[in-house]
C-alpha positions in Angstrom: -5.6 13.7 16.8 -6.6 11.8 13.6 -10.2 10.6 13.4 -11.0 6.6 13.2 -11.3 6.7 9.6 -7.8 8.2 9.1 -6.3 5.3 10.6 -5.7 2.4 9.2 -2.9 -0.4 10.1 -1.0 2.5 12.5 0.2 6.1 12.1 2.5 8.0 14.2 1.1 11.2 15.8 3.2 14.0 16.5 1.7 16.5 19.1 3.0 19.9 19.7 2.1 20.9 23.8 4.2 24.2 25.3 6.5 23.8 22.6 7.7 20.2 22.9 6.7 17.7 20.9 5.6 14.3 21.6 5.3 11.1 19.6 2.0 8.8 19.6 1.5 5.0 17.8 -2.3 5.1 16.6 -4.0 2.0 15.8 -7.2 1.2 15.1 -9.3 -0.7 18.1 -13.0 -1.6 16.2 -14.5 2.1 16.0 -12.0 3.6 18.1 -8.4 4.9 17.7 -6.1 3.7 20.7 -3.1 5.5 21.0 0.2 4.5 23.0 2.7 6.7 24.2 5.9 6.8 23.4 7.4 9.8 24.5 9.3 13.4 24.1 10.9 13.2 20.2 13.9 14.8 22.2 14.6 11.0 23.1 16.8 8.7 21.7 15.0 5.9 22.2 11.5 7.5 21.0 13.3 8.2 17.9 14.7 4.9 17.4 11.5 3.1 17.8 9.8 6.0 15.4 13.0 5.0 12.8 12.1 1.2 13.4 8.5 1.8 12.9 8.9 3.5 9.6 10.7 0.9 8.3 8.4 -2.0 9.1 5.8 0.9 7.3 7.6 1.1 4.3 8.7 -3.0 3.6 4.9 -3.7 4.3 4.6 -0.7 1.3 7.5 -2.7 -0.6 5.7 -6.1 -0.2 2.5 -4.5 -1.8 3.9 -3.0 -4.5 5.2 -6.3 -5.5 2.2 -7.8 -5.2 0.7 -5.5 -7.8 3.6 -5.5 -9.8 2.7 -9.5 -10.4 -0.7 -8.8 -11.0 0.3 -6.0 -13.6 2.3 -8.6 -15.2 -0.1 -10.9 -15.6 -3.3 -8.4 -16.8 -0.8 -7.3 -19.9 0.6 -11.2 -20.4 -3.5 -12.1 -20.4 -4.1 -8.9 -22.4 -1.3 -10.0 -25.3 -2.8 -13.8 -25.2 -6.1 -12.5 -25.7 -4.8 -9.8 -28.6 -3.3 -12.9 -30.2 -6.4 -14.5 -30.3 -8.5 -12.2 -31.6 -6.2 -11.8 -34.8 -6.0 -15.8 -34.7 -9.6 -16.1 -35.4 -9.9 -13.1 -37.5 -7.6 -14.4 -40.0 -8.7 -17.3 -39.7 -12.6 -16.1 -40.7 -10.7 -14.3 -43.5 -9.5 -17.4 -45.3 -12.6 -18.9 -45.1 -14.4 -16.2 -46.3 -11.5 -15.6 -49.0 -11.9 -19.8 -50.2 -16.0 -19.1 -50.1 
């Protein structure tokens, strides 16, 4: 089983006992891991909810990866702003140093 550190929002824990394997939702309780069962992966239905799981994993991933999509967008938009700036003032020191 993971350690407390190793889970985060939730993982699903796959334990192998006398050959079959059974499927565990791990979240994090405080210091603790809690674990619910939710069965034999030879079911349907554990299966399902492992499927429906993953997906509500991965559009959580989606949703940050946006996020820092935005804030990449706006570093290099900043980073160009500040670029033109810099060779704003610099030509601008030029021609005064050029009419001095």
């Amino acid at each position: 089983m993971p350690r407390p550190k190793d889970v985060h929002a939730g993982a699903i824990v796959i334990k192998t006992i006398r050959g079959r394997r059974y499927a565990y939702l791990a979240a994090r309780a405080g210091r603790k891991v809690e674990y619910t069962y939710l069965g034999c992966l030879d079911n349907e239905d554990v299966l399902k909810k492992i499927i429906q799981f993953l997906r509500w994993k991965i559009e959580g991933k989606r949703e940050e990866l946006e996020t820092l999509e935005m804030k990449l967008r706006m570093a290099e938009k900043d980073l160009e702003r500040i670029q033109r700036l810099k060779k704003d003032i610099e030509s601008v020191t030029k021609q005064t140093h050029a009419s001095t």
